[in-house]
Structure formats: C-alpha cells, structure tokens
NULUMLUM-288985 format. One line per 8 residues: their letters; for each residue x, y, z of N, C-alpha, C. Coordinates in pm, whole numbers, padded with zeros to 5 digits, m for minus. Example, Ala and Ser with C-alpha at 12.3 -4.5 7.8 and 13.67 -1.06 7.14 Angstrom:
BEGIN
as) 01319/m00569/00780/01230/m00450/00780/01320/m00330/00780; 01285/m00225/00708/01367/m00106/00714/01290/00003/00787
This chain:
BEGIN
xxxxxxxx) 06643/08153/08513/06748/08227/08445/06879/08211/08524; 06995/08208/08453/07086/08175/08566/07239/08265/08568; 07218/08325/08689/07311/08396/08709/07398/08433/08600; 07466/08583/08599/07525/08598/08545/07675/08633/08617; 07791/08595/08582/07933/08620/08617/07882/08750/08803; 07797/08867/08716/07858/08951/08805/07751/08930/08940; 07632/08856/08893/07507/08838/08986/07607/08736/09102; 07684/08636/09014/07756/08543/09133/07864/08632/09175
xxxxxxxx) 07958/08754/09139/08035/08806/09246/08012/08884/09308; 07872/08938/09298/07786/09016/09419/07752/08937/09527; 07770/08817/09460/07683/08767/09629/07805/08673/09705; 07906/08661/09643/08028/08645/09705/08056/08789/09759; 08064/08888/09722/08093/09025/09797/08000/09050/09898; 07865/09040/09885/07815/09019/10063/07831/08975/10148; 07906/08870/10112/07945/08763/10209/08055/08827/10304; 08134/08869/10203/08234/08936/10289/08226/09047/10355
xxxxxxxx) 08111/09093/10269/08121/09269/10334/08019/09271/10469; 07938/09209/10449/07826/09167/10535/07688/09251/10574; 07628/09253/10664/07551/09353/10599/07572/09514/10713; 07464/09565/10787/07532/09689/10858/07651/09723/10953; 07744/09822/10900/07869/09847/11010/07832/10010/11020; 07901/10042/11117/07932/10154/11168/08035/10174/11275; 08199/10116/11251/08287/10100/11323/08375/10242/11331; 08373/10278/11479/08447/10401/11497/08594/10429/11425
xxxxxxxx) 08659/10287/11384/08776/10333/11316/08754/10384/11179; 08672/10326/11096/08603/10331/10975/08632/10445/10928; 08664/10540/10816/08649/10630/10771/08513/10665/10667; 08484/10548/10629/08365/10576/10522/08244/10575/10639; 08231/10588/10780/08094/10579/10829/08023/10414/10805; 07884/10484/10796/07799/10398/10845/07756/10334/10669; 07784/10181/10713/07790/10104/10554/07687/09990/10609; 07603/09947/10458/07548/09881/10407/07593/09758/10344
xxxxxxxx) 07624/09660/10288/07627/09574/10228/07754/09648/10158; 07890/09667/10240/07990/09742/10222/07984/09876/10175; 07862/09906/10134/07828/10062/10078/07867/10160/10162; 07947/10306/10129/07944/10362/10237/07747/10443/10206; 07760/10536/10306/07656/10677/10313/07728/10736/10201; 07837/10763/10186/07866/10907/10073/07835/10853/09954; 07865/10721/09913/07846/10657/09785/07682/10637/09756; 07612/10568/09878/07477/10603/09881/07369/10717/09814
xxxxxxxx) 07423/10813/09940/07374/10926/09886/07426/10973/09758; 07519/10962/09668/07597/11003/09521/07478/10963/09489; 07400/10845/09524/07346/10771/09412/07160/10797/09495; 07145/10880/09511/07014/10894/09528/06946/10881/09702; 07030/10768/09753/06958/10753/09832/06957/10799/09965; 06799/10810/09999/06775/10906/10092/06750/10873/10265; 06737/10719/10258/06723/10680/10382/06831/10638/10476; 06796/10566/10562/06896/10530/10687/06973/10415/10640
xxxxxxxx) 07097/10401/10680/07145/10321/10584/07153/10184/10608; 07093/10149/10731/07067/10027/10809/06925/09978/10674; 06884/10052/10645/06693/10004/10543/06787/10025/10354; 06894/10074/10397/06958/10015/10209/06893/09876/10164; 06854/09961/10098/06769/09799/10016/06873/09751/09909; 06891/09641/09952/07017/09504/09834/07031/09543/09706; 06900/09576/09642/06864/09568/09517/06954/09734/09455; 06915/09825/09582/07009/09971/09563/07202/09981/09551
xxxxxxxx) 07233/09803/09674/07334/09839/09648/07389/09703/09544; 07312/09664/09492/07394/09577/09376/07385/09707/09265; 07271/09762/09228/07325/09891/09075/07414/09965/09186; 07436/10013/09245/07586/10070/09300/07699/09993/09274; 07701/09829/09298/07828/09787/09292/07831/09758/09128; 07711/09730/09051/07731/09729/08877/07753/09865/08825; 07741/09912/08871/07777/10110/08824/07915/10134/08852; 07912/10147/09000/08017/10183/09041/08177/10130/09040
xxxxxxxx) 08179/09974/09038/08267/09889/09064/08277/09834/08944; 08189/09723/08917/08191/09641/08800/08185/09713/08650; 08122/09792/08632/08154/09859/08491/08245/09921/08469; 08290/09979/08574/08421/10112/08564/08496/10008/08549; 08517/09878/08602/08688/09830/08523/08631/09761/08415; 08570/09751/08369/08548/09665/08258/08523/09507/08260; 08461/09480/08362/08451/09326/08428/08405/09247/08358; 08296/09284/08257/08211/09165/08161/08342/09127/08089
xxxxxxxx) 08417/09219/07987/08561/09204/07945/08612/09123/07977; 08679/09156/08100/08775/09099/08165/08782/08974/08199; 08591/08927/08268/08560/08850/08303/08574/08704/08162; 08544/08768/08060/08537/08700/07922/08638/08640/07860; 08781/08711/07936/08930/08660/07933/08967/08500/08063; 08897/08579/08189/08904/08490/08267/08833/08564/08425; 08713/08439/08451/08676/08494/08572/08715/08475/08667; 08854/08460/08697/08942/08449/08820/08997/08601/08844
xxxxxxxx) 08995/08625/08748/09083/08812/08759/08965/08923/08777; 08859/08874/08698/08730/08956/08724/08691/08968/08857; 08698/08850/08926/08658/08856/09051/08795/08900/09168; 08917/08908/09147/08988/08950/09212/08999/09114/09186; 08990/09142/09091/08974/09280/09067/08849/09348/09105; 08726/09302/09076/08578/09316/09130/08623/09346/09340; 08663/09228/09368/08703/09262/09555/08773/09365/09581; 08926/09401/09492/08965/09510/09504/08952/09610/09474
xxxxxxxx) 08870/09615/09385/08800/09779/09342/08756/09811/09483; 08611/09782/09535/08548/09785/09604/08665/09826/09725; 08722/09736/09772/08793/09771/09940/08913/09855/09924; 08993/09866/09791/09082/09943/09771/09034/10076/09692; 08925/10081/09594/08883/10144/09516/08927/10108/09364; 08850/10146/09271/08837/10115/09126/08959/10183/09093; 09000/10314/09119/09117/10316/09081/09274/10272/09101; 09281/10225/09205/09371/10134/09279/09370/10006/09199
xxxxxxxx) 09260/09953/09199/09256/09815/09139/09316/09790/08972; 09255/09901/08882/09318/09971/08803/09474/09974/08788; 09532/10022/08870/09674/10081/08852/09732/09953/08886; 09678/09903/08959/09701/09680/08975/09784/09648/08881; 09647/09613/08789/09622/09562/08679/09723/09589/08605; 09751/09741/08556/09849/09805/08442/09952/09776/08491; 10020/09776/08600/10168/09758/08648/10186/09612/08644; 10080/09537/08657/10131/09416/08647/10144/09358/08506
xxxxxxxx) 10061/09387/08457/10054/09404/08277/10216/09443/08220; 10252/09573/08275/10343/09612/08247/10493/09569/08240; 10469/09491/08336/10611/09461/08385/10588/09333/08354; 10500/09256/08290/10491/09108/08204/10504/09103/08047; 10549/09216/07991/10500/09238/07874/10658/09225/07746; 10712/09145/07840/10837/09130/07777/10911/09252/07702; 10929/09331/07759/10960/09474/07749/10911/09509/07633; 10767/09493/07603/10684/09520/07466/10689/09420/07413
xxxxxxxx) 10752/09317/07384/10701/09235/07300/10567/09157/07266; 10517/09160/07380/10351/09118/07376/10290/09197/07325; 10287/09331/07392/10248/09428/07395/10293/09544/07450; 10297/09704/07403/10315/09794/07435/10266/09809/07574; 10417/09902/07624/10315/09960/07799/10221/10007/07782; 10160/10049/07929/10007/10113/07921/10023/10183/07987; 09955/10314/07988/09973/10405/08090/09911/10348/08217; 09929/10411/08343/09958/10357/08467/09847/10458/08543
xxxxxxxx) 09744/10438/08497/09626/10617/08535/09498/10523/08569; 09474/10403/08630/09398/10316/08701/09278/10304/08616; 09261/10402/08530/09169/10391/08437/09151/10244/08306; 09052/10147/08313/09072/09991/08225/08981/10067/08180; 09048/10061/08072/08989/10108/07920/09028/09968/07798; 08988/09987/07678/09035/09914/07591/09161/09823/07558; 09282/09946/07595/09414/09934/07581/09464/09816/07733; 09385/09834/07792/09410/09771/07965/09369/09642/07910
xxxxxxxx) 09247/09608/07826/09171/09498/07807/09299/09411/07702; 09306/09482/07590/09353/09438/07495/09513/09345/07540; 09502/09471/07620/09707/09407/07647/09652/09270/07811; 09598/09261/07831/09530/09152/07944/09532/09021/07842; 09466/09047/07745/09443/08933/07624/09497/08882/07533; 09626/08943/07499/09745/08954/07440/09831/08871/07521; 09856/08900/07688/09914/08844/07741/09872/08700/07797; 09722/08708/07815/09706/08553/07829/09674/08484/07729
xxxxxxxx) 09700/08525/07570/09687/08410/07469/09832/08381/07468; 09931/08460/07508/09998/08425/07540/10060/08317/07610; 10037/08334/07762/10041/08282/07913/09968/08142/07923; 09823/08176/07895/09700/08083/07940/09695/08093/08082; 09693/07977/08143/09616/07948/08288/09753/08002/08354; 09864/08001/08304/10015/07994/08388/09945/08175/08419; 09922/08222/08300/09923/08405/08305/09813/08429/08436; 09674/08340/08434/09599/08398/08487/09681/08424/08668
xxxxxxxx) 09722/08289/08658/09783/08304/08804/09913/08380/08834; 10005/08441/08745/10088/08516/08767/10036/08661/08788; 09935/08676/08694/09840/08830/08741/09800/08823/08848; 09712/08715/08842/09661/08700/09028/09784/08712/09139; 09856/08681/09147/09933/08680/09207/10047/08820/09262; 10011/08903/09125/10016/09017/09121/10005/09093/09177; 09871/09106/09135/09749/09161/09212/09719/09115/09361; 09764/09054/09389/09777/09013/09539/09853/09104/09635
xxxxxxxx) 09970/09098/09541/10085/09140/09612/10079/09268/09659; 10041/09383/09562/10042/09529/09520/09895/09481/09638; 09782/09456/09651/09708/09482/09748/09759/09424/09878; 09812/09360/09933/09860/09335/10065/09962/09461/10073; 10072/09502/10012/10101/09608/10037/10020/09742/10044; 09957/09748/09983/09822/09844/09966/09793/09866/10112; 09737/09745/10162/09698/09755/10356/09807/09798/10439; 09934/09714/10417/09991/09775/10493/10061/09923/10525
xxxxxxxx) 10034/09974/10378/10055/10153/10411/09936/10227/10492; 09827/10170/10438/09715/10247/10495/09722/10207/10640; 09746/10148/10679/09788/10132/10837/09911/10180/10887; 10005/10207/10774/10088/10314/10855/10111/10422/10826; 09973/10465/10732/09951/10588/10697/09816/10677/10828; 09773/10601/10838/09652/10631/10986/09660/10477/11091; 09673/10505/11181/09719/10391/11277/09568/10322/11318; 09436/10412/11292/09311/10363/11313/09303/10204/11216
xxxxxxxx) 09348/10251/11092/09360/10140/10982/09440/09979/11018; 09467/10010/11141/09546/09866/11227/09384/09765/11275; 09301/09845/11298/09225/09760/11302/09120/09670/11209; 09146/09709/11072/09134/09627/10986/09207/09519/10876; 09346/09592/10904/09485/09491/10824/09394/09360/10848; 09443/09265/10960/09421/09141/11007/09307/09082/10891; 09187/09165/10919/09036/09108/10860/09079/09126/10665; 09170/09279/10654/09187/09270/10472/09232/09152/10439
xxxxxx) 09329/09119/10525/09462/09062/10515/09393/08886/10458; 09325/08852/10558/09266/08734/10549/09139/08680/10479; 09058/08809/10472/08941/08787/10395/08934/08818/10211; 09050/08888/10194/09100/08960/10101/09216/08932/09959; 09344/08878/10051/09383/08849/09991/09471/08693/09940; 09483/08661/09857/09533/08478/09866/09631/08495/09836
C-alpha cells in the first residue's frame, strides 16, 4: 500500500523532531517524537514519555496538526504548502500556521478580486481552502511559491520574537532557523 501525502510528512517530521528531548530551555518539557507530555497526556497517555509509542504520536500529529488545518485539502491544491504548513503547525502551533496562511492569502487577493478577505482567526476552514484555490488557479506554480515564501517569512519572524520575548528561546532560533525555514 503506498503511503499516503500525510504518512510521507510524518516521517519527514521525525526526522526533524527526532526522537527523546528534555532540554532545560524547552518550555513544553519532556518530548517524544516532538510531542510534548501535556499534548500526550490530552490524549490519553499514561506512560513515560521516553516509551511513547510512534504509532501514539502519529494519531496525535493526524488529530492534532494535520486535520485541524485541513491538510488532505490543502495538500490536494498542492503538497508543497501542505507540508510547509504541516512543519509549522507543529513548531509554531496550528493556530499560528493558520493566521500564516490567511494573511498571506489576504494580502494576494488583489484587493478582492480573486477573492474576498478572510478573517485572520488561524482557524482553515472552507473559506481558507476555497480562497487558497481561487488563488492558485489563478497563480499556478508562480502562487505556490509566493505563499511559500510567505509563509516563510511570517515564521522566521515568528522565532525571532519568541526569542526576544523569553531569552531561553535563543537557544533554539539557530536550529528553527535552519531546520525550519527556506
């Protein structure tokens, strides 16, 4: 059977996330296959988080990450954005990645002419999808990479507040910075 879109950006996301941390700067604690403990435990589980079994945190990252933005969607427009949005959910959060998306949408939309704004509430819903698809039957391959590119941007800035929002967060810029974003 062969992979599906999100089976291959799970296992590109291990790669990066790797498997047990527990770094004193860390705010999420002690992580799994990027999982924190709090997200863990949301979701049932009861053991040490070094014995997270893979299989627990891929339905975490299809629950948690990949469905909430709408990735099969998205992915169905183009899996270059699925998977840039899929990384930033995860290290920025789903709603961050979200509010990405809409602002960049937004401000491509030929002041409505493609399409109407969208509200800006990180939430990819229909209206997030629709105006994504609008704009790249538009765009094509030129669109995918101007979103990407987007979305780049708004997350490299993303790091650099959180590092000068808590100065602990200096010790991960470098690793976001490079593993993260193109």
């Amino acid at each position: 059977m062969a992979d599906t879109l999100f089976d291959k950006e799970y296992k590109h996301l291990l790669g990066v996330e790797g498997e047990y941390s527990n770094h004193k700067s860390d705010r999420g604690g002690a992580t799994m296959y990027g999982v924190t403990e709090a997200v863990a435990r949301a979701h049932g589980y009861k053991g040490a988080m070094k014995d997270l079994p893979i299989m627990t945190a891929r339905e975490i990252y299809k629950e948690e990450y990949w469905d909430v933005l709408m990735l099969d969607q998205i992915g169905a427009l183009s899996p270059v954005l699925a998977h840039e949005l899929f990384d930033t959910g995860v290290n920025c959060g789903t709603g961050n990645a979200g509010k990405f998306l809409q602002r960049a949408l937004n401000s491509l939309n030929l002041r409505g002419q493609l399409y109407s704004d969208i509200g800006v509430d990180g939430r990819v819903g229909k209206m997030t999808v629709f105006s994504l698809k609008a704009f790249l039957d538009k765009r094509g391959k030129d669109g995918v990479i101007a979103i990407n590119r987007l979305l780049n941007g708004q997350q490299a800035v993303y790091y650099m507040e959180c590092a000068e929002k808590r100065e602990a967060n200096e010790d991960f810029v470098f690793g976001w910075v490079m593993n993260r974003v193109s």
